[in-house]
N, CA and C of each residue as an Amber inpcrd file, in Angstrom:
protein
   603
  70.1080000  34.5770000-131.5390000  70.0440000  34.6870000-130.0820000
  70.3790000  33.3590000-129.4090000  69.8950000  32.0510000-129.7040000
  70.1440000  31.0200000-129.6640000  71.3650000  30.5180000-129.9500000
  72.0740000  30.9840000-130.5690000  73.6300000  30.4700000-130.6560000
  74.1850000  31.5920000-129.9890000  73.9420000  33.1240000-129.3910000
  74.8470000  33.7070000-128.4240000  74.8040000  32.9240000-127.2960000
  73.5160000  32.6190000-127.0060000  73.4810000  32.0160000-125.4290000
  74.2740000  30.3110000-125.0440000  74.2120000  29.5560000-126.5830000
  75.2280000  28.4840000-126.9380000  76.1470000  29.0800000-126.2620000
  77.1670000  29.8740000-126.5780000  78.4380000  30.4560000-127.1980000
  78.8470000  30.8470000-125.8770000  77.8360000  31.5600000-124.8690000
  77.9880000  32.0420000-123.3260000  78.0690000  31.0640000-122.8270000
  77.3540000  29.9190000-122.9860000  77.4360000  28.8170000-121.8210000
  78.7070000  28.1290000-122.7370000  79.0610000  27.9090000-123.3530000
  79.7540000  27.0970000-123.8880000  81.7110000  28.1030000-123.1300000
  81.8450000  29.1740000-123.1040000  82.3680000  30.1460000-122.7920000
  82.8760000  29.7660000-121.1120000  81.6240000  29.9050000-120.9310000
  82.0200000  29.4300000-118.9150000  82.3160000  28.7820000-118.8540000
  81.5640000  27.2510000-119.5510000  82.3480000  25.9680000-119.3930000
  83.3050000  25.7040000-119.0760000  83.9910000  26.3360000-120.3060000
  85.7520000  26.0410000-120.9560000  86.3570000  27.1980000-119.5550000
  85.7240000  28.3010000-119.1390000  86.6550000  29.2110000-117.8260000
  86.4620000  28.1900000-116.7340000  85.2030000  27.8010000-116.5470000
  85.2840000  26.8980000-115.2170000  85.9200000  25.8120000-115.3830000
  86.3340000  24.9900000-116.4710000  87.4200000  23.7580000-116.6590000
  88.6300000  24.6730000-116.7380000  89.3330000  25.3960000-117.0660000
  90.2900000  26.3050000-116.7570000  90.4240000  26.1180000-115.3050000
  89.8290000  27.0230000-115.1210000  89.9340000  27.7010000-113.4880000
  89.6970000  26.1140000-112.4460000  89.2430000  25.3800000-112.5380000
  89.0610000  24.0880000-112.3140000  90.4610000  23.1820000-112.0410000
  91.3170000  23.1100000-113.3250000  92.3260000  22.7570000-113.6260000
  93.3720000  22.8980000-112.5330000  93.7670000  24.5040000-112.5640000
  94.5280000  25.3610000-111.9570000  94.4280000  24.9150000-110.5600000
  92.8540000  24.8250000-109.8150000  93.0670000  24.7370000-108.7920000
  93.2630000  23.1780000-108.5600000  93.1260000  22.5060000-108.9630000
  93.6870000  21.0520000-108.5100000  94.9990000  20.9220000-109.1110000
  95.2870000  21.7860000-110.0210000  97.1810000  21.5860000-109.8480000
  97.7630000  22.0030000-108.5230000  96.8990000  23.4750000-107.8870000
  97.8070000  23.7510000-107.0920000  97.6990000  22.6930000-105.8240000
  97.2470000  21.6270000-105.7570000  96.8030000  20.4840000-104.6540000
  97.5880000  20.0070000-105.0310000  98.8260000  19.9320000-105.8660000
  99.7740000  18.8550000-106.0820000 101.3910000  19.6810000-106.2390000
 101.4420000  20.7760000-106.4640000 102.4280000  21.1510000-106.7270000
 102.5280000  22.9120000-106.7110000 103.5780000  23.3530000-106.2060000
 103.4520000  25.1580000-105.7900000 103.0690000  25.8240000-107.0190000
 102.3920000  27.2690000-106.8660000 101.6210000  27.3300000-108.2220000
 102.9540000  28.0250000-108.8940000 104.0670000  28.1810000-108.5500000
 104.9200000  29.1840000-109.2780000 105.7420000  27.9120000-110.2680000
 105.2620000  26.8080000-109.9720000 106.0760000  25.7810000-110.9970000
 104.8920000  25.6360000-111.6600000 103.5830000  25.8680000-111.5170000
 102.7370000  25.4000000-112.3860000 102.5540000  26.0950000-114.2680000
 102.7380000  25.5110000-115.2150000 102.9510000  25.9400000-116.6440000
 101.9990000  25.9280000-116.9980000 101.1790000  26.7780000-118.0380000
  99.4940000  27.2450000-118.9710000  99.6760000  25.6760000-119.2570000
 100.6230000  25.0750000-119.7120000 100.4280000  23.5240000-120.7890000
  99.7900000  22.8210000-119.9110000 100.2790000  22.6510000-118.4070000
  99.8100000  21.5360000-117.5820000  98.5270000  22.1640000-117.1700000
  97.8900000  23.7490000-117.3090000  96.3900000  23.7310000-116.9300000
  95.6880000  23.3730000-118.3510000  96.1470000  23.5970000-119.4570000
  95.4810000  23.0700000-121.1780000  95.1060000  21.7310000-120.7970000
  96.5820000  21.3920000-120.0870000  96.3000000  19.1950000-120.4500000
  95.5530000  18.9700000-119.4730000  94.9260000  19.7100000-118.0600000
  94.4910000  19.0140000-116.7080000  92.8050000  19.2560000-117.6590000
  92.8290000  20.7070000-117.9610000  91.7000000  21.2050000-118.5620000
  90.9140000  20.0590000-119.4980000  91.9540000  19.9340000-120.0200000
  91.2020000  18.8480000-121.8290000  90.6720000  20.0060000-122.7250000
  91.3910000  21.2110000-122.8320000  90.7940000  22.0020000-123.9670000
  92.3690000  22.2170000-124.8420000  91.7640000  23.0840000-125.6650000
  92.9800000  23.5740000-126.6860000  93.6680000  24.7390000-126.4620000
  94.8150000  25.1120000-127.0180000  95.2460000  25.9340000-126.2160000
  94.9040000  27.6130000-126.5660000  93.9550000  27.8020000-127.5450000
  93.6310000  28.6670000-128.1590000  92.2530000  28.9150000-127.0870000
  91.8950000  28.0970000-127.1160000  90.2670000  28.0720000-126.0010000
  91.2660000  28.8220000-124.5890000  91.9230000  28.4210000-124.5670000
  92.6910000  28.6720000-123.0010000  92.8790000  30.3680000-123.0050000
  93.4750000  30.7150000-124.7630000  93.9960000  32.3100000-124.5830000
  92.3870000  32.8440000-125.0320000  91.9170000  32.5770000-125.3160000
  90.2020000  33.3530000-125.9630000  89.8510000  33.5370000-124.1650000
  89.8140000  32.7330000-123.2200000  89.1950000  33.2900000-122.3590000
  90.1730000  34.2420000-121.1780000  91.8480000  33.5760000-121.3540000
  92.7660000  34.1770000-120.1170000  93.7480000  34.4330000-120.8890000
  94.7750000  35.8040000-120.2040000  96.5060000  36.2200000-121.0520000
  96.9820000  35.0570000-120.3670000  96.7130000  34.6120000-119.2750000
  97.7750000  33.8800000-118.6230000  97.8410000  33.2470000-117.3160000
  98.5720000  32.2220000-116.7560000  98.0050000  31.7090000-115.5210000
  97.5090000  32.3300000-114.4000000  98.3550000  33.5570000-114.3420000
  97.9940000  34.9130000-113.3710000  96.2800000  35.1330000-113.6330000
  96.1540000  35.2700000-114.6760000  94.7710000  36.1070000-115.0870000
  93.9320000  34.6590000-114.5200000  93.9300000  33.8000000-114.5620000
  93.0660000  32.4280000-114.0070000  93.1370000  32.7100000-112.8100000
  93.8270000  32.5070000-112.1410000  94.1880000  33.2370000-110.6820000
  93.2810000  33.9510000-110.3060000  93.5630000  35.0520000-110.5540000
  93.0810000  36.6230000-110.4740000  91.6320000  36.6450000-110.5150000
  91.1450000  35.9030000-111.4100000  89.3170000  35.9730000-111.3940000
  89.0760000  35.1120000-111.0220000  89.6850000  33.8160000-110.0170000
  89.0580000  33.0900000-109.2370000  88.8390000  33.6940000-107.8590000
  89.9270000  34.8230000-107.4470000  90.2580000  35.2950000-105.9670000
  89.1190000  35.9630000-106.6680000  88.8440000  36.8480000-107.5950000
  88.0590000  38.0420000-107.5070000  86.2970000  37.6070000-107.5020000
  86.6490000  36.5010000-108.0540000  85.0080000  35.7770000-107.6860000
  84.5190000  35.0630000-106.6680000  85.2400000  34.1440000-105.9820000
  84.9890000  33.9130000-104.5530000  85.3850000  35.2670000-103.6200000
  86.3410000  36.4160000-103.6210000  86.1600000  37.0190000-102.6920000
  84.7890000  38.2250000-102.9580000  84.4610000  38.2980000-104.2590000
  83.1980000  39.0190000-104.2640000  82.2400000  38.1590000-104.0300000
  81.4680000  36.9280000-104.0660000  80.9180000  36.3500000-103.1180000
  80.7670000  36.2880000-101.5620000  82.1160000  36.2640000-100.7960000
  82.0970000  36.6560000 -99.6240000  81.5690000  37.7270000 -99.2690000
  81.9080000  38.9860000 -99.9200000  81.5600000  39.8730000 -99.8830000
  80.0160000  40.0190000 -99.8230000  79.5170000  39.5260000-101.1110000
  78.1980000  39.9110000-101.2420000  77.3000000  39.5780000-100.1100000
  77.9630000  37.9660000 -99.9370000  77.0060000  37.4110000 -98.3960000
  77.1430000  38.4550000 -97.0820000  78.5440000  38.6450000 -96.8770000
  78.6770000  39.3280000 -95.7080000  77.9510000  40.8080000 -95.9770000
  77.6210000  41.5450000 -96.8910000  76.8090000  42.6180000 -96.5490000
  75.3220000  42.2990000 -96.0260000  74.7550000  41.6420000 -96.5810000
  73.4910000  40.9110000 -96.5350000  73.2030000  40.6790000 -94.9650000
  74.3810000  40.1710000 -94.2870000  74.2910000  39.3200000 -92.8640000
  74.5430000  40.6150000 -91.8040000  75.4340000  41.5630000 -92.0640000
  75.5320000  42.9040000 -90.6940000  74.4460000  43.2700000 -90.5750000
  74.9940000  43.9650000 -89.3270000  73.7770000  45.0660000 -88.8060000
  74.4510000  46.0020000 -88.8960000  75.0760000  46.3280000 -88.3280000
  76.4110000  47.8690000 -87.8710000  77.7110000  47.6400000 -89.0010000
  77.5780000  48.1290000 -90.0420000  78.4330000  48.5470000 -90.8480000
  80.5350000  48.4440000 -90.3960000  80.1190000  49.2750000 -89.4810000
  81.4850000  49.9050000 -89.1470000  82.2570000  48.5510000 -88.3520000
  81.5160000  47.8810000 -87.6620000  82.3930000  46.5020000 -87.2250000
  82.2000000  45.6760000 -88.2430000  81.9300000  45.9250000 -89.3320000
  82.6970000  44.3500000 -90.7120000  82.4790000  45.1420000 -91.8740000
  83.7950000  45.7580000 -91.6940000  84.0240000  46.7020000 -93.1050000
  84.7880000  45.2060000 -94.2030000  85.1320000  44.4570000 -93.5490000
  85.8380000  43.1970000 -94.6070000  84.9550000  42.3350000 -93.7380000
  84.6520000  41.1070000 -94.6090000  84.1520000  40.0240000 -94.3420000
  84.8710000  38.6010000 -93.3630000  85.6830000  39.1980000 -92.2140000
  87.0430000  38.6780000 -91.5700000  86.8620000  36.7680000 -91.2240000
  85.3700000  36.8080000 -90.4120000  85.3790000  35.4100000 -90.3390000
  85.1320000  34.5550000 -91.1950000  84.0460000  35.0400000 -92.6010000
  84.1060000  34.4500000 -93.5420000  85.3430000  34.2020000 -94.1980000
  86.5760000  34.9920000 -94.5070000  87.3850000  34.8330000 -94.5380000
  88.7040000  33.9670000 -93.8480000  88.2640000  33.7770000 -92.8670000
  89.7400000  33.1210000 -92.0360000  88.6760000  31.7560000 -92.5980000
  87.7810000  31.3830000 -92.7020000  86.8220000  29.7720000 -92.9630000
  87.1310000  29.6050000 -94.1690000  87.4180000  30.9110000 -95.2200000
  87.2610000  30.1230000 -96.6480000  88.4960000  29.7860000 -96.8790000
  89.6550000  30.5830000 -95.9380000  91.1950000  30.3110000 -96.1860000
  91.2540000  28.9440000 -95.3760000  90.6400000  28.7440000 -94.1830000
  90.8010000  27.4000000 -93.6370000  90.6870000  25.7930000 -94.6680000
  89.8520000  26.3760000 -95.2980000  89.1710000  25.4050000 -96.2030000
  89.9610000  25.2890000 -97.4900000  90.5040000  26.3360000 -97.8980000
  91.1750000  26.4800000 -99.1310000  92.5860000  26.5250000 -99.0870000
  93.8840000  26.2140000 -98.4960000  94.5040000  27.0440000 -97.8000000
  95.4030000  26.4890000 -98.9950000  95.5110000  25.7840000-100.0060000
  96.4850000  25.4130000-101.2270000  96.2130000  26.6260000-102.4770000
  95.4490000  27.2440000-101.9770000  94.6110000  28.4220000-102.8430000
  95.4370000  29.8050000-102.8080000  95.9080000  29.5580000-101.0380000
  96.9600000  30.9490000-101.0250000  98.0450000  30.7150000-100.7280000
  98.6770000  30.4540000-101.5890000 100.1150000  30.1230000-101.2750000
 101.1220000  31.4080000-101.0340000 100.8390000  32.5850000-101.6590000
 101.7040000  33.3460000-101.3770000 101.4990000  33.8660000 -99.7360000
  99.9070000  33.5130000 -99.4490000  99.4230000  34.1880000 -98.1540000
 100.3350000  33.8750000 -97.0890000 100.3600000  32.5520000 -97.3630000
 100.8960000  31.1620000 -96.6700000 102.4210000  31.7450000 -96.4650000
 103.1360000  31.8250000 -97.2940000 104.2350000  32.4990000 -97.5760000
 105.3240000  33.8720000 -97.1320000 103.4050000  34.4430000 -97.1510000
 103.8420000  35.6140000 -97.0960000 104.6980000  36.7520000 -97.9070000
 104.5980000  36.2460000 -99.1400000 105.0610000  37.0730000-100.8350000
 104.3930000  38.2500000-100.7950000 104.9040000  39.0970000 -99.7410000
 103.9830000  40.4520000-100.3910000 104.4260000  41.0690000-101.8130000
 104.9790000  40.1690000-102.3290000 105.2360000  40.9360000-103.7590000
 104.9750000  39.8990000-104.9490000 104.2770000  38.9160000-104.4290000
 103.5700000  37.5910000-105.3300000 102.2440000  38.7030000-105.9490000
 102.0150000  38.6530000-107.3400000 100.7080000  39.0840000-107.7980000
  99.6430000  38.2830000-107.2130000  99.6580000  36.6820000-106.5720000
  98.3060000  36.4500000-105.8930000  98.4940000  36.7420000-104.7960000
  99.3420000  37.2760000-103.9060000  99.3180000  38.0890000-102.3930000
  98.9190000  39.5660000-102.9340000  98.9640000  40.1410000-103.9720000
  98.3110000  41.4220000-104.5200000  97.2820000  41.9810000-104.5520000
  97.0820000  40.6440000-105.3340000  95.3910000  40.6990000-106.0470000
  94.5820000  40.4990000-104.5830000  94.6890000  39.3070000-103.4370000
  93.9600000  39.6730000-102.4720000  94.0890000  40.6270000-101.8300000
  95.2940000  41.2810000-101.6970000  95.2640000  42.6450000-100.9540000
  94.2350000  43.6710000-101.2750000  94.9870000  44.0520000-102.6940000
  94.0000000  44.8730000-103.1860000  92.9670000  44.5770000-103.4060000
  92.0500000  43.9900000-103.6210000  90.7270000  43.5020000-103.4650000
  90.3670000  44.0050000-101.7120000  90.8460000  43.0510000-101.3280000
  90.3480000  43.1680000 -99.7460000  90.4360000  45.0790000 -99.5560000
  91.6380000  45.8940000 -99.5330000  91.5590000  47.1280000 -99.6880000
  90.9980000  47.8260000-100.0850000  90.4260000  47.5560000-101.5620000
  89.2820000  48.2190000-102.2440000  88.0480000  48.1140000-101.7510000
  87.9370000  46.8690000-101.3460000  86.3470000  46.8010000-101.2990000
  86.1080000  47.4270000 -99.5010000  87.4510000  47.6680000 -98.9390000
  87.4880000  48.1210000 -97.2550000  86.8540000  50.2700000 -98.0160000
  87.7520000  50.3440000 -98.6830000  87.8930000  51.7800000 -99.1800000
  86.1580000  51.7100000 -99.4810000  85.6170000  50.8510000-100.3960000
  84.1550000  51.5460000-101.2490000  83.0760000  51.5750000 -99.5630000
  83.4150000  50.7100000 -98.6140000  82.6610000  50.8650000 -97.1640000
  82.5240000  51.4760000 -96.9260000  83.8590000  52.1350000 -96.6150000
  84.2890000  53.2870000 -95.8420000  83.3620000  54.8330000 -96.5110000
  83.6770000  54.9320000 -97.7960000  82.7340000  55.6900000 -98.1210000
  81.5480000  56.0950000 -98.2500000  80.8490000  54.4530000 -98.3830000
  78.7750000  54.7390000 -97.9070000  79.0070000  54.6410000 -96.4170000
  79.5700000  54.9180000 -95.5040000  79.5360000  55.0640000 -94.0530000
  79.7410000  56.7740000 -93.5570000  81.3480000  56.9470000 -94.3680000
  80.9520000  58.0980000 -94.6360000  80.4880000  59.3190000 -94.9090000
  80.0720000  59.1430000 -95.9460000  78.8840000  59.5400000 -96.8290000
  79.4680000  61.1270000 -97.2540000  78.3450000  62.2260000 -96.5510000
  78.8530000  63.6990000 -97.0450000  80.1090000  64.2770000 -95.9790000
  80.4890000  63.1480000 -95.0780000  81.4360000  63.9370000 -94.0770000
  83.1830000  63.1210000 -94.4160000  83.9240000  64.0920000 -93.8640000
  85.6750000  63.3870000 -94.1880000  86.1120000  63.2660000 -93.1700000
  86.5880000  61.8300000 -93.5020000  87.3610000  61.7160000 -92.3920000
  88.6080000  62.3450000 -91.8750000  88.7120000  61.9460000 -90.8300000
  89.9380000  62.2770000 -89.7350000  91.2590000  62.0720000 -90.4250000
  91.1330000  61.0920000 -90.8560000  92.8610000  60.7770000 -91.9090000
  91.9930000  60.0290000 -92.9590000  93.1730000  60.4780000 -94.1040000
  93.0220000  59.5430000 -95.3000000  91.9410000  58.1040000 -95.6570000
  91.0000000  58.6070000 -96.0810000  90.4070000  56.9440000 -96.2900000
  91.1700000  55.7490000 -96.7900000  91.6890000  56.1110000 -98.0520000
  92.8620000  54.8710000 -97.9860000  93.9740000  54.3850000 -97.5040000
  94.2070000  55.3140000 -96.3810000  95.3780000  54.9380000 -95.2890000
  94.5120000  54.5760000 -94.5650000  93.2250000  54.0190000 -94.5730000
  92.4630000  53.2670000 -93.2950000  92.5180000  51.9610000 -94.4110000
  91.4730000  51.8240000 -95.6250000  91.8020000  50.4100000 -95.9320000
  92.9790000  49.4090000 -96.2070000  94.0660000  50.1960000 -96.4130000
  95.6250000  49.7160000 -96.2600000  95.5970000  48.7810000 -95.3220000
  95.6730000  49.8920000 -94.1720000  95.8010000  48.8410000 -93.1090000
  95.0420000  48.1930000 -92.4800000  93.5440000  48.3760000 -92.3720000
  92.4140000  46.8580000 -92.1240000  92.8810000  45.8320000 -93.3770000
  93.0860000  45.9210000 -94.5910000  93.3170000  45.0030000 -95.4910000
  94.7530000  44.2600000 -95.1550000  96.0430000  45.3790000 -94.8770000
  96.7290000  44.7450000 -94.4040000  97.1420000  43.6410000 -92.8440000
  96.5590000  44.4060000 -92.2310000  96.2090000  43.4790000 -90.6010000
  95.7800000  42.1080000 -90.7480000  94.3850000  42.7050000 -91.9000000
  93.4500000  40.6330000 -91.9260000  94.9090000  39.8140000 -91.9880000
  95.2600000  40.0660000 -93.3050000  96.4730000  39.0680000 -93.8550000
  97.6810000  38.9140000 -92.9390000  97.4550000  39.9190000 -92.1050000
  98.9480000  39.3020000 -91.4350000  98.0700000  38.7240000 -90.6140000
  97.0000000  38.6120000 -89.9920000  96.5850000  38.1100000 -89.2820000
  96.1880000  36.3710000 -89.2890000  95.6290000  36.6700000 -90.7600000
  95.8740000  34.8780000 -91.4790000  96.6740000  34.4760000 -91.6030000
  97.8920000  34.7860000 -92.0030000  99.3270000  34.7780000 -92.0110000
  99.7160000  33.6670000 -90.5390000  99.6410000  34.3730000 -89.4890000
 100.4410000  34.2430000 -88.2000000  98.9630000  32.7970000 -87.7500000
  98.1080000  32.9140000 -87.9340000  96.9190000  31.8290000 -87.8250000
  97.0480000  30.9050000 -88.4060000  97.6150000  30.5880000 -89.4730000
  98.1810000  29.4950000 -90.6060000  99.5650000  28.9320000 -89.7960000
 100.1280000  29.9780000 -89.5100000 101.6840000  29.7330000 -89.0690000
 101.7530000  28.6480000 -87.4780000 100.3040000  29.1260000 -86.9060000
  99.8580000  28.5500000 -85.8890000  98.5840000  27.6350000 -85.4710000
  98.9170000  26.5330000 -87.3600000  98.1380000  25.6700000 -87.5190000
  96.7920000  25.8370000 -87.1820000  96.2560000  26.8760000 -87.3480000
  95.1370000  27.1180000 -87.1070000  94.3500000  26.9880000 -86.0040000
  94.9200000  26.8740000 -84.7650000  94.8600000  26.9520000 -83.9090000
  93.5430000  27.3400000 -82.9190000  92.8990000  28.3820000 -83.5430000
  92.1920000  29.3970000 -83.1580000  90.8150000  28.5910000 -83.8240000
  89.6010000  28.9930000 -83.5240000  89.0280000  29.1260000 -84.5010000
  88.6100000  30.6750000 -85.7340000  87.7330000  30.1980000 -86.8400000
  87.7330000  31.4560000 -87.1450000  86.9450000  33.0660000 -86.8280000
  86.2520000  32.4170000 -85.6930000  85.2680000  33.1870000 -85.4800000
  85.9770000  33.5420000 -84.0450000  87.1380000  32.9840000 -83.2850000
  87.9160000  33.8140000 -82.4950000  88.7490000  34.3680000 -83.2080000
  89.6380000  34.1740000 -84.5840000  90.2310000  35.1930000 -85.1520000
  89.7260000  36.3930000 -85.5790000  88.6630000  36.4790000 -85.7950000
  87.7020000  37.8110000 -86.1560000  87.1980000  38.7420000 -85.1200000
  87.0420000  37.8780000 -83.8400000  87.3940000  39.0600000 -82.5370000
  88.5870000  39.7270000 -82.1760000  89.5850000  38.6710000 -82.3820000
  90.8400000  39.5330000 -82.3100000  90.8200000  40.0980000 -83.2100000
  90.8810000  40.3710000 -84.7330000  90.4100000  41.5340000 -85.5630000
  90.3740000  42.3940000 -84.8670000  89.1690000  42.1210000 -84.6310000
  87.9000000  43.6070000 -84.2890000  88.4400000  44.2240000 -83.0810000
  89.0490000  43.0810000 -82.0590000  89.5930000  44.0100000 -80.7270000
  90.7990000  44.7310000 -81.0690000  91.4590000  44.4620000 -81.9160000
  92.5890000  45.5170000 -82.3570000  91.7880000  46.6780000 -83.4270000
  91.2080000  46.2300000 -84.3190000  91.0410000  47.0360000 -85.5610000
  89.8000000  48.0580000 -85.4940000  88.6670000  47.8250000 -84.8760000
  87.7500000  48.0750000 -84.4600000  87.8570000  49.6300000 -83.8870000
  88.2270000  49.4150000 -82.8260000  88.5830000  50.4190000 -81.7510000
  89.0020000  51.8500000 -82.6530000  90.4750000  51.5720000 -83.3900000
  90.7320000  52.7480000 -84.0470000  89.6730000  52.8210000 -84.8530000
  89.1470000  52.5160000 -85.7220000  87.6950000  52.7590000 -87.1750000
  86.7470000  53.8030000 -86.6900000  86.7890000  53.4720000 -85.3560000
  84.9230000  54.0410000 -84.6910000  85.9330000  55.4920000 -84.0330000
  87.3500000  55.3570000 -83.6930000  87.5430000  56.4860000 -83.0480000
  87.7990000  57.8110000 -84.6520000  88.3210000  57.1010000 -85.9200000
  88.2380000  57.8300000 -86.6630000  87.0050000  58.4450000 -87.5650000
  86.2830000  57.1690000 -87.3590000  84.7700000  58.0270000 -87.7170000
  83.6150000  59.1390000 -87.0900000  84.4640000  59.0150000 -85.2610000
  83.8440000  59.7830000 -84.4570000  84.1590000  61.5100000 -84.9520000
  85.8080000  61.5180000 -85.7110000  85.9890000  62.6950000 -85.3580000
  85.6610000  63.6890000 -86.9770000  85.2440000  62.4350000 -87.6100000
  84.6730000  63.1570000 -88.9210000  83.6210000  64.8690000 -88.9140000
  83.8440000  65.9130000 -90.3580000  83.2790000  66.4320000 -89.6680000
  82.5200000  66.5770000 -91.6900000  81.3330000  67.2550000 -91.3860000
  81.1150000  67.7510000 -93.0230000  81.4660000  68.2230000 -93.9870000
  81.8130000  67.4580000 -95.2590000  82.7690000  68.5350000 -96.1540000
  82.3270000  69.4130000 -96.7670000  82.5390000  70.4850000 -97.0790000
  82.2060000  71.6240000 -97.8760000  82.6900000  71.9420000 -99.0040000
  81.8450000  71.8740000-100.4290000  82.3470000  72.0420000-101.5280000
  82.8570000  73.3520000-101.3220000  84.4130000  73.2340000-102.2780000
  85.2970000  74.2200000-102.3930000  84.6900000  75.0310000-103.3510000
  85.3410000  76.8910000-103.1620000  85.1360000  77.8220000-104.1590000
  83.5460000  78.1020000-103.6720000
């Protein structure tokens, strides 16, 4: 038992010097030039330690967005009152991109076909979709649930997008009203017209 729990901490270590690595490469150079060798050598591990925990620079990526944005997440449920105005965590979000902003380069970019403009999409989408459903609950909506998180997931990002583009200009807690004054409005008119579903047969 004593050497699994070695073996776990010893495990994170080597992901958080990974994932560590990665992100202070991308403080120096775009991540699409960045090579596994130069996160091994920033790391100081071997390169076998590198594939035991990730396939590949993507996959380092991928569970850093998916762990800070499930953090956001977790806080921002904790902090609402009314569900239906912060189905995504928007101002926490425009603050952690303020703060991080070498983190999203494709955001920055605007690569909707970059796997890290993906991975936040879909994330942000999914976790809009699992809302939508404990709000829900036994009734269906008016249109498609995932033609609603599409586009709240897609809006944030263009919305960070054009906020980046305009040096940030704003703060983030006025970007999250404009959110809500566009995005808002339709959510509550499609949840109004929900009605109960009835198992078929």
């Amino acid at each position: 038992m004593a050497r699994q729990v070695k073996t776990d901490r010893r495990s994170r270590r080597s992901r958080r010097l990974i994932v560590d690595a990665l992100l202070a490469l991308m403080q120096e150079k775009r991540y699409d030039r960045i090579t596994v060798q130069e996160i091994i050598d920033r790391a100081d591990v071997g390169r076998s330690t590198f594939y035991a925990q990730f396939q590949n620079k993507e996959d380092v990526l991928v569970s850093e967005i998916e762990r800070v944005l499930g953090l956001l997440h977790e806080q921002h449920r904790g902090a609402v009152e009314n569900p239906i105005d912060h189905l995504l965590p928007s101002a926490a979000f425009f603050r952690h991109v303020q703060e991080t902003q070498s983190f999203y380069p494709a955001v920055l970019r605007r690569l909707s076909s970059d796997p890290h403009y993906l991975t936040v999409y879909r994330y942000l989408r999914d976790q809009t979709a699992q809302q939508l459903a404990l709000i829900a609950g036994s009734h269906t909506l008016a249109m498609p649930p995932d033609l609603i998180a599409d586009f709240l997931a897609g809006a944030l990002l263009t919305f960070v997008h054009w906020w980046l583009e305009q040096g940030s200009s704003y703060t983030p807690e006025q970007m999250e009203t404009f959110f809500h004054q566009l995005a808002i409005p339709g959510i509550r008119a499609v949840l109004s017209n929900q009605h109960v579903a009835h198992p078929s047969g």
